[in-house]
VOGU-3710 file (C-alpha; in Angstrom, 3 decimals, decimal comma):
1> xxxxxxxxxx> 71,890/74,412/143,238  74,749/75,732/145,423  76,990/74,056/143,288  75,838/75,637/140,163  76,171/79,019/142,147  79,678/78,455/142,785  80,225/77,353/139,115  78,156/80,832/137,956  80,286/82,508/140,239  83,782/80,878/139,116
11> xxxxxxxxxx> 82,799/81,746/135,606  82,181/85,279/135,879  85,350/85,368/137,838  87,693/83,787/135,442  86,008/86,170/132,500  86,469/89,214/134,639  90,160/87,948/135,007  90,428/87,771/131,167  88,970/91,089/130,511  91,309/92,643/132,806
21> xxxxxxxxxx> 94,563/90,219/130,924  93,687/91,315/127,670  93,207/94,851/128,676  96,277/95,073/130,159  98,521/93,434/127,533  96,438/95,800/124,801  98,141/98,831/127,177  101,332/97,261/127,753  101,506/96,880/123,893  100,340/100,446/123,234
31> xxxxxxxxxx> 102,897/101,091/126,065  105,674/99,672/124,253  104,832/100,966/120,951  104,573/104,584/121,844  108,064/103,844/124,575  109,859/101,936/120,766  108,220/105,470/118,465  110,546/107,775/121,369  113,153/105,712/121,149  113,174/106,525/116,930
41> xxxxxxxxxx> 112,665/109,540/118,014  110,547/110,679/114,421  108,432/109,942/111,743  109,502/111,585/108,253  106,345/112,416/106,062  106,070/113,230/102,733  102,933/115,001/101,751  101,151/117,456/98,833  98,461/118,473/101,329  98,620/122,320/101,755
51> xxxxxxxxxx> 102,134/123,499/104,039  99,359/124,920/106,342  97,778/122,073/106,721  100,688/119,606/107,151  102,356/121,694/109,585  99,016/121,854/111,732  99,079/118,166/111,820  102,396/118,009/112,446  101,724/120,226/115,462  98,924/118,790/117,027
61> xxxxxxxxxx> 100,699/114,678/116,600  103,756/116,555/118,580  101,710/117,766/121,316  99,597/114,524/121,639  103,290/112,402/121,672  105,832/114,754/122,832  109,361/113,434/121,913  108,460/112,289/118,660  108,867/114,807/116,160  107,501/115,084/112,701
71> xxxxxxxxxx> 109,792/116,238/109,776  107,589/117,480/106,939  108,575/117,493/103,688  105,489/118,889/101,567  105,633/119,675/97,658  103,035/118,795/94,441  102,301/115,329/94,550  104,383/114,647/91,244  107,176/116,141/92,946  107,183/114,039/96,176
81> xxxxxxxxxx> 106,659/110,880/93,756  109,607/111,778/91,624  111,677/112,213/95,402  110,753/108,965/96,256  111,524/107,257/93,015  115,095/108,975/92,792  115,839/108,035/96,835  115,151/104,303/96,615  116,829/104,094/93,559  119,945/105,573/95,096
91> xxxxxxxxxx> 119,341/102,980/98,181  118,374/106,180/100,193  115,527/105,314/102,920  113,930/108,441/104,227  110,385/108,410/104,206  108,034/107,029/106,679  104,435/107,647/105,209  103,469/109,114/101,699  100,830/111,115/101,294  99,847/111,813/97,347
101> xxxxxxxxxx> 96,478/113,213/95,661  97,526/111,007/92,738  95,767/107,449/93,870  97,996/106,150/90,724  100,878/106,771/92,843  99,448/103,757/94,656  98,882/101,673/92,222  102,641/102,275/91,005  104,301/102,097/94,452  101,978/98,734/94,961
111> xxxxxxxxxx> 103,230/97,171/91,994  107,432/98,227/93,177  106,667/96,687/96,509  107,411/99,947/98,090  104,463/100,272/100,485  104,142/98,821/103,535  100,557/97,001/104,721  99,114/98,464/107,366  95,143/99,666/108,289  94,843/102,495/110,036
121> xxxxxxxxxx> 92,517/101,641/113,277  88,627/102,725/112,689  89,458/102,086/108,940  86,610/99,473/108,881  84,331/102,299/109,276  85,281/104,263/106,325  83,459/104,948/103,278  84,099/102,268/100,310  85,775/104,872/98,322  88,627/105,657/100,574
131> xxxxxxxxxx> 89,221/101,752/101,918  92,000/99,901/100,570  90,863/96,118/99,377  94,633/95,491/99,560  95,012/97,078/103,042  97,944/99,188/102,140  96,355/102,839/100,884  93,614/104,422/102,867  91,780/107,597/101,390  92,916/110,620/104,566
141> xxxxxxxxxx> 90,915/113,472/102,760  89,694/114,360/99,893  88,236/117,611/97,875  86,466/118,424/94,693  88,586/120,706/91,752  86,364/123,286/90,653  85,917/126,603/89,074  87,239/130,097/90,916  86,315/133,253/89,530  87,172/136,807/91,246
151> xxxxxxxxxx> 84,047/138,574/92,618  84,770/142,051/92,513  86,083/141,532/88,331  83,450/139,316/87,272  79,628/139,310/88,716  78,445/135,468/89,723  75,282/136,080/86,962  78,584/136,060/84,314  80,887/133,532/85,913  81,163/130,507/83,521
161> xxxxxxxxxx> 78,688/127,560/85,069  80,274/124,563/82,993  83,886/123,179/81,616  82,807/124,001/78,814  81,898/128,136/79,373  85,808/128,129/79,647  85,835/127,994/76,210  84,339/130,795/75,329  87,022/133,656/73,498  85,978/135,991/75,958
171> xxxxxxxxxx> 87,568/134,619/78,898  91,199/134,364/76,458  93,812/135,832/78,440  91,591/135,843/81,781  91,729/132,251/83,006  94,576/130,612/85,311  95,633/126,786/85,181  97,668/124,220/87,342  100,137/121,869/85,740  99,350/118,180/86,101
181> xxxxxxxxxx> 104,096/117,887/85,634  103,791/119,210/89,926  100,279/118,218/90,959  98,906/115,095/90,747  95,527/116,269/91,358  95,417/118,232/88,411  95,899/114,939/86,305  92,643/113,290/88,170  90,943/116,292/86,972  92,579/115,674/83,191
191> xxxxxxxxxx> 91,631/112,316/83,197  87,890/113,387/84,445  87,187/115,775/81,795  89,065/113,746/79,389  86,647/111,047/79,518  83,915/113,409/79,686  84,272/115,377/76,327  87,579/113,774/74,962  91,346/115,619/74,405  89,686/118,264/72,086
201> xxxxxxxxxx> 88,163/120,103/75,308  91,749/120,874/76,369  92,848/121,921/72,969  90,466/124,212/73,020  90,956/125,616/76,591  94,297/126,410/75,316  93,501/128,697/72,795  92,324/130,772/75,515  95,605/130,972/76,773  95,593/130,653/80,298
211> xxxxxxxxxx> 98,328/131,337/83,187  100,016/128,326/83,836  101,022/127,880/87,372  102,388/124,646/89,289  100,391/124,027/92,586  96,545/123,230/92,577  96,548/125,782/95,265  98,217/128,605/93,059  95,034/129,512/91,004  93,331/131,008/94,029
221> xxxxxxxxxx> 96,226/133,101/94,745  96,087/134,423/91,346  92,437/134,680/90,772  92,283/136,448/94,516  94,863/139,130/93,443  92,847/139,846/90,384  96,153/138,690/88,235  93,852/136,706/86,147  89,499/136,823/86,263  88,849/132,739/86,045
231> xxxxxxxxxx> 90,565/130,001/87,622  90,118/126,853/85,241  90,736/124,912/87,906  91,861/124,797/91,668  91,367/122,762/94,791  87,383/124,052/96,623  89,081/123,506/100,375  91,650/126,049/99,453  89,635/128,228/97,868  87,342/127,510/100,333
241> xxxxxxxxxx> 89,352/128,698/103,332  90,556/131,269/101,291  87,119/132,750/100,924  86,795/132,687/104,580  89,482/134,909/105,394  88,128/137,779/102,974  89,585/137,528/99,461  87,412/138,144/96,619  86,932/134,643/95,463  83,581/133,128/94,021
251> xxxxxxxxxx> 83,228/129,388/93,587  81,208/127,549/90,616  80,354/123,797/91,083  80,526/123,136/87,382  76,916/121,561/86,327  78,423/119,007/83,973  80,365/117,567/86,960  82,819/117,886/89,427  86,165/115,977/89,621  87,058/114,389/93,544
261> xxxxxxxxxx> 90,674/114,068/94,284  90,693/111,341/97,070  94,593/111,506/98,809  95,560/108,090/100,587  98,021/108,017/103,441  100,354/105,097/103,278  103,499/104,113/105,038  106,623/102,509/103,104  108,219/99,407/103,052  111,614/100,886/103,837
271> xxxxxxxxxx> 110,316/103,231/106,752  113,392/103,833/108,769  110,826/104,811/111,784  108,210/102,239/111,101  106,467/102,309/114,557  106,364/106,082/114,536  104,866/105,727/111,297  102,422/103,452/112,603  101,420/105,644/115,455  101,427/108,350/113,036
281> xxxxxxxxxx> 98,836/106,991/110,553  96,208/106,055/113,311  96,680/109,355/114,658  95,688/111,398/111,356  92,958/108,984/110,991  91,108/109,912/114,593  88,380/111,716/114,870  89,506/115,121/116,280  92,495/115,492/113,604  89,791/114,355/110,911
291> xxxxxxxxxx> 87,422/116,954/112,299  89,921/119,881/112,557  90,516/119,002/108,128  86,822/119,354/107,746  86,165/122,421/109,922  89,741/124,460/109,213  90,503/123,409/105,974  86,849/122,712/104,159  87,862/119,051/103,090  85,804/115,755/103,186
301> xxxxxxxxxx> 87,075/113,092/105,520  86,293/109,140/105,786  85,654/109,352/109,169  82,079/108,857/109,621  81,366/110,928/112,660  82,754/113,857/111,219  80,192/116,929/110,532  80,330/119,281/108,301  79,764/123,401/108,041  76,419/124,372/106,678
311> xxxxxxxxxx> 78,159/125,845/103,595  79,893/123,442/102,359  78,297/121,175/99,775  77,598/117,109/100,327  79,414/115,057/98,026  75,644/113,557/97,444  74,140/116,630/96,119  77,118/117,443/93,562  77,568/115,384/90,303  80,911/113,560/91,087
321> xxxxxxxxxx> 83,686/112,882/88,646  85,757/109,654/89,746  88,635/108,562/87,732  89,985/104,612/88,164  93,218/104,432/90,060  94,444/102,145/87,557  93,956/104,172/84,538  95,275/107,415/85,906  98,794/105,183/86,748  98,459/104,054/82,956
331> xxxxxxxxxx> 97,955/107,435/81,550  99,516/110,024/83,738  102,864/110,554/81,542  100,343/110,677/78,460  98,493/113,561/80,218  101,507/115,646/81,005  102,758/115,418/77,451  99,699/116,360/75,844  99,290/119,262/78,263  102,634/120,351/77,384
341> xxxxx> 101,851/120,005/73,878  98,811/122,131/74,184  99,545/124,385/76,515  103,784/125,224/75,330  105,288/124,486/79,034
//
């Protein structure tokens, strides 16, 4: 019996001894990841989420890891593509992690070998529909396009309820509309619609003659200024936040469905700062930086602990709009050519 004591006893030892081996080599390898991101001294990210946004993140990765800085580089996500594309065709190796609300950007980069695998840490946990099967491209946020109108022009009783109410002649020369040629999210919400009532709905919508504008953010602007009475389209967390801070914006979850821009993160195969990038991506990932997007900036997260304010919508109460990743790749230049076709620019 004393024997088997001592054996007990030696057991519990040598696991306690373990514990504390592996624990310390997981710190002396965060140790000497965070010690090799100072020594490259960046991490270079190229992103379409909002300027406000980015440079929040930006701000609060700096103050969790001083000495690494973040360089942001932020335009429409078919502008930060087309960068890309033109640096590593010139051999130029900049970026560090992409950030696109075009998931066909993925499937492109994928296919060019120009992403990197990595999965951000917790990304087990994450909803299927912003997990990568391929490890590579994880869903960071993610937010619905909708319908703006102005409140103090047009009454919510009169404000169009449906894609379709855009149509109507009396909203010609009233109604504002992003370009899918600078934002990428603008061609999910093509390709939504598209296969929901075909290329004649857009034909249409054009004979109303809308403002054209670039960013899927600019149609708030415009709509809150009272430049133009309807926005045709238009990211909800910006016009969202944008409510919050006073301007006369009204929001219409169309009832025929609602198109969801999911944005991955990745980082790239050429990352000249590839540990900062790493430490980067688990960072925007956490919790606290995934809670600050949902409560600040009104957009829906993977993380699963994340909650929500009480007026913002769920995703399971609205009629969702997906588009395949794989078709959007496929038909994205058809998109912007018949939107320049309909719309003249």
């Amino acid at each position: 019996m004393q024997a088997n004591g001592y054996l007990r006893a030696w057991i519990l030892g040598a696991a306690a001894f373990l514990i504390v081996l592996v624990q310390t080599d997981t710190c002396l390898s965060q140790d000497a990841r965070l010690a090799e991101a100072r020594r490259e001294g960046k991490v270079v990210w190229y992103t379409g989420a909002a300027l406000a946004t980015a440079e929040k993140v930006a701000s609060l990765f700096k103050q969790a890891y001083p000495g690494i800085e973040v360089e942001v580089h932020r335009s429409g996500s078919e502008r930060i593509l087309q960068r890309i594309m033109q640096e590593a065709a010139a051999g130029i190796k900049n970026a560090d992690v992409f950030n696109s609300s075009d998931v066909g950007h993925y499937v492109l980069l994928k296919k060019k070998g120009m992403l990197a695998k990595y999965t951000a840490a917790g990304a087990e946990r994450f909803a299927q529909g912003f997990r990568d099967p391929d490890g590579i491209a994880f869903g960071w946020r993610a937010f619905l396009i909708v319908i703006s109108y102005n409140s103090k022009l047009v009454a919510s009783g009169d404000a169009p309820k449906t894609w379709k109410d855009l149509l109507d002649p009396k909203w010609k020369g009233k109604l504002v509309t992003a370009h899918p040629g600078y934002s990428g999210s603008i061609a999910t919400y093509m390709l939504a619609l598209v296969n929901l009532y075909g290329w004649d709905y857009f034909k249409q919508l054009a004979q109303n003659q809308p403002h054209l504008t670039q960013s899927v953010h600019d149609p708030a602007q415009v709509v809150a200024a009272g430049e133009r009475m309807v926005g045709a389209n238009g990211a909800e967390y910006f016009l969202y936040s944008q409510r919050k801070k006073g301007n006369p914006i009204g929001i219409v979850y169309p009832q025929d469905g609602i198109p969801l821009v999911v944005s991955p993160s990745a980082i790239t195969s050429s990352a000249p700062h590839p540990t900062a990038a790493r430490l980067f991506t688990d960072f925007i990932f956490t919790k606290d930086v995934q809670q600050f997007l949902a409560d600040s900036e009104g957009l829906y997260v993977p993380h699963p602990d994340v909650t929500y304010p009480a007026d913002k919508p769920k995703l399971s109460d609205l009629k969702v709009l997906t588009v395949d990743p794989e078709e959007l790749e496929r038909r994205t230049e058809e998109i912007k050519k018949r939107f320049v076709a309909f719309f003249g620019a």
